[in-house]
C-alpha positions as a printed NumPy array, in Angstrom:
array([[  0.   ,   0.   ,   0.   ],
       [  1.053,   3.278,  -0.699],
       [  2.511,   5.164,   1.873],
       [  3.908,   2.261,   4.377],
       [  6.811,   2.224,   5.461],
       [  9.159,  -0.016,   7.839],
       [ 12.819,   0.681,   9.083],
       [ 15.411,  -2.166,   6.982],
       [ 16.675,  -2.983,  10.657],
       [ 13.264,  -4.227,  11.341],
       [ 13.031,  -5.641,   7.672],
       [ 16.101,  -7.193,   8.325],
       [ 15.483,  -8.667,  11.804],
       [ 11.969, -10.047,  10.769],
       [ 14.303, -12.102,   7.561],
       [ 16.412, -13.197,   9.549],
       [ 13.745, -14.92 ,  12.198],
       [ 11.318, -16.298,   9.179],
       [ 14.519, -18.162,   7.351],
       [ 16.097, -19.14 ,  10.562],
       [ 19.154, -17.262,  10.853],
       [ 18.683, -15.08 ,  14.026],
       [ 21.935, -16.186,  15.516],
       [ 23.948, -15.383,  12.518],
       [ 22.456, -12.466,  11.763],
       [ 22.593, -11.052,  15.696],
       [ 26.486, -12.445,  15.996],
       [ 27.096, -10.408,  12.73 ],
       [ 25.917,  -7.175,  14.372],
       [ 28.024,  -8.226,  17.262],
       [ 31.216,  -8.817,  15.22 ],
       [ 30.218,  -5.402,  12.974],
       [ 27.835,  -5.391,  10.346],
       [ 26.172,  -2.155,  12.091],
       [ 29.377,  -0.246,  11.568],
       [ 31.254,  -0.998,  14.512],
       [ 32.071,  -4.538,  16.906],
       [ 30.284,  -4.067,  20.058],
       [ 32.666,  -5.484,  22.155],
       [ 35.984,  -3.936,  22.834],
       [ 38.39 ,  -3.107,  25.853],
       [ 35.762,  -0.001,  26.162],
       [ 32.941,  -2.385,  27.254],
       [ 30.343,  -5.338,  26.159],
       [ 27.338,  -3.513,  24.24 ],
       [ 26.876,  -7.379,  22.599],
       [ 23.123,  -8.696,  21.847],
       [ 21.927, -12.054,  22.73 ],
       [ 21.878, -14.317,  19.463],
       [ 18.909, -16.252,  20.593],
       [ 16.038, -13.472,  20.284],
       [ 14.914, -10.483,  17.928],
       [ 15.826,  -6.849,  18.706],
       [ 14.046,  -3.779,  18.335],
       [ 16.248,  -1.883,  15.557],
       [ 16.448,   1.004,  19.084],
       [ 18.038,  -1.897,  20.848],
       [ 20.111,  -2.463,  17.99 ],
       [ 21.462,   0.776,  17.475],
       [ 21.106,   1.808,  20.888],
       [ 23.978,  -0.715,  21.396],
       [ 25.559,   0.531,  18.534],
       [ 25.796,   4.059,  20.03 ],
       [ 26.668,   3.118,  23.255],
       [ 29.413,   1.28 ,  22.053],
       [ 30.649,   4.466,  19.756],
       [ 29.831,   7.014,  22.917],
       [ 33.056,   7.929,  24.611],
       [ 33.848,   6.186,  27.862]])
């Protein structure tokens, strides 16, 4: 229809639960894939692999791995 819209995170997220690669797809985020690894000597901003994330939890992690410490 004309007019919606959705965010790709949550496009992406949805994918990746329907074909059954959550896990990848969440451990790729972890080692990355959203522009920067969210673990580091700075902290632990990593998602769980076993569940679907809100694309602010996402990139809420995402930031508060980037955000100064």
């Amino acid at each position: 229809m004309r007019g919606d819209a959705r965010d790709f995170t949550d496009i992406s997220t949805e994918l990746a639960r329907r074909c059954g690669l959550l896990d990848k797809y969440n451990a790729a985020i972890n080692r990355g894939a959203g522009g920067v690894a969210l673990k580091s000597e700075h902290g632990d901003f990593s998602l769980a692999t076993d569940q679907a994330h809100t694309r602010d939890e996402i990139w809420d992690a995402c930031a508060a791995r980037r955000a100064p410490s």
